[in-house]
C-alpha atoms as a printed R data frame, in Angstrom:
   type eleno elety resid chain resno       x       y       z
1  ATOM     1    CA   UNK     A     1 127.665  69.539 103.234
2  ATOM     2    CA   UNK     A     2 128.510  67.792  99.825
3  ATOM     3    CA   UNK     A     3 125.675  68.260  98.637
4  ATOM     4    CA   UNK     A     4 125.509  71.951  99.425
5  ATOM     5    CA   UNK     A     5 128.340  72.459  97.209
6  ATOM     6    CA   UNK     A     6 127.527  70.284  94.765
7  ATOM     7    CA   UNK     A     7 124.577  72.377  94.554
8  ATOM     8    CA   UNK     A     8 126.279  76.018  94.432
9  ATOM     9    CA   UNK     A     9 128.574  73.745  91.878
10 ATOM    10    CA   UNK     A    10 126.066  73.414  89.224
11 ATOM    11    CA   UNK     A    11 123.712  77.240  90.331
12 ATOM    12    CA   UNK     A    12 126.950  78.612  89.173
13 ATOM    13    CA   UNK     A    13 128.456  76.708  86.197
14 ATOM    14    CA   UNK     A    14 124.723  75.983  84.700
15 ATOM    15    CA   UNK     A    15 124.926  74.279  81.392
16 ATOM    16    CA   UNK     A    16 124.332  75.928  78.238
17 ATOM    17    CA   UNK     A    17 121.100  76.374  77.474
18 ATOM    18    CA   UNK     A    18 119.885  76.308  74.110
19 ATOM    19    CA   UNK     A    19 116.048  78.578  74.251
20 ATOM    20    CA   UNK     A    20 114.722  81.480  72.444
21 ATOM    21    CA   UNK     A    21 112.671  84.832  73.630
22 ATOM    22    CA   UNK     A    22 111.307  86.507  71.152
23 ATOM    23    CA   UNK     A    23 110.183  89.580  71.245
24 ATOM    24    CA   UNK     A    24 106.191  88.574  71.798
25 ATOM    25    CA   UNK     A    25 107.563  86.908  75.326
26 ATOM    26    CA   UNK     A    26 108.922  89.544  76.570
27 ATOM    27    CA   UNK     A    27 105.806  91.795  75.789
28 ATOM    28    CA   UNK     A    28 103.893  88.945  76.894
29 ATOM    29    CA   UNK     A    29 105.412  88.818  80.685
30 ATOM    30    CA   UNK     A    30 105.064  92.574  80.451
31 ATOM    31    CA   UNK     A    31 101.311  92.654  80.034
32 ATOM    32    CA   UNK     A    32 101.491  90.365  82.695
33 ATOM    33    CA   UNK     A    33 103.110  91.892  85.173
34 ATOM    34    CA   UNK     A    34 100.385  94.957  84.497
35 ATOM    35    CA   UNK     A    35  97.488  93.237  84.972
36 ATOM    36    CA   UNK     A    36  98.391  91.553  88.280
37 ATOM    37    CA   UNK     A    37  99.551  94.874  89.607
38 ATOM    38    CA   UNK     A    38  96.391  96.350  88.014
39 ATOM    39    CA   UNK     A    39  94.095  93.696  89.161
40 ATOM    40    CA   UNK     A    40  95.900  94.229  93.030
41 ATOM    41    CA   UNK     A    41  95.003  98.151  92.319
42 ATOM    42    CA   UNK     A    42  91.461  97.399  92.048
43 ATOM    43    CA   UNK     A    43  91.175  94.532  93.985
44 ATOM    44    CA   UNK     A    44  92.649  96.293  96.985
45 ATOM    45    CA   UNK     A    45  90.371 100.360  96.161
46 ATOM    46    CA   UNK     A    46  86.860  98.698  95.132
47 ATOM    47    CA   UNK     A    47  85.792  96.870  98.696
48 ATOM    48    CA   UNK     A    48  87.401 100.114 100.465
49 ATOM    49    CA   UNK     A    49  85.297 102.608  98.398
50 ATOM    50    CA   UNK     A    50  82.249 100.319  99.212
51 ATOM    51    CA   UNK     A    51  82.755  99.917 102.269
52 ATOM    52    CA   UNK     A    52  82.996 104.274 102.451
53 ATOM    53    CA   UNK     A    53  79.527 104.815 100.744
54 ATOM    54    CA   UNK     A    54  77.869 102.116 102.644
55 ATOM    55    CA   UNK     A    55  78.657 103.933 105.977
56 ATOM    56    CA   UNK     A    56  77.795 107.506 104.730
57 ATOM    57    CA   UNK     A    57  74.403 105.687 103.429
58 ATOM    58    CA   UNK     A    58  74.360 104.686 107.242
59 ATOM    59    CA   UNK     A    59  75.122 108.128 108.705
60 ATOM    60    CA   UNK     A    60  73.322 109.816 106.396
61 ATOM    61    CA   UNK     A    61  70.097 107.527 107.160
62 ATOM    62    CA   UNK     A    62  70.431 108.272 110.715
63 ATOM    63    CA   UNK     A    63  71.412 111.912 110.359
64 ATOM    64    CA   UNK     A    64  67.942 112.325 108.229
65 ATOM    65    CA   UNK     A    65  66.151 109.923 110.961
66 ATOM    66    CA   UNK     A    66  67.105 112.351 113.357
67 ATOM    67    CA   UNK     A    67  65.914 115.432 111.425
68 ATOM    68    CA   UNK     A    68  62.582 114.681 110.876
69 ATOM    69    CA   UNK     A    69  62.198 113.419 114.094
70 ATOM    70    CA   UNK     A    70  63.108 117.075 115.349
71 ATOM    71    CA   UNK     A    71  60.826 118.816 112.668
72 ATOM    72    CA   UNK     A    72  57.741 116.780 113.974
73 ATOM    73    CA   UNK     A    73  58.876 117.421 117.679
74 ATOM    74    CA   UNK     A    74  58.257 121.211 116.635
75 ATOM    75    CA   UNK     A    75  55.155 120.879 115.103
């Protein structure tokens, strides 16, 4: 339990500390922050998209399978 409070102790009294942001880090965790949301956008759309054309390529094989398989049956 000691060391519990020991720990809250020191999370709330930190010491000072002595470091610099300059403007180009906080632009810098910015452009980060994009890019993995931007990378989870795309990562996320791309394989479902794909995955859409491939089955309408699928149907759409089958659909014209079955269509000139009925024009022949007439002839």
């Amino acid at each position: 339990m000691s060391k519990t409070y020991l720990l809250l102790l020191f999370l709330i009294f930190p010491n000072t500390a002595y470091s610099y942001f300059d403007p180009g880090t906080g632009s810098y965790i910015i452009q980060i922050i994009l890019a993995f949301l931007a990378s989870c956008y795309l990562f996320i759309t791309n394989p479902i998209q794909f995955i859409k054309s491939y089955l309408k390529r699928k149907r759409g094989s089958k659909k014209e399978k079955e269509d000139r398989d009925e024009s022949e049956n007439k002839k």
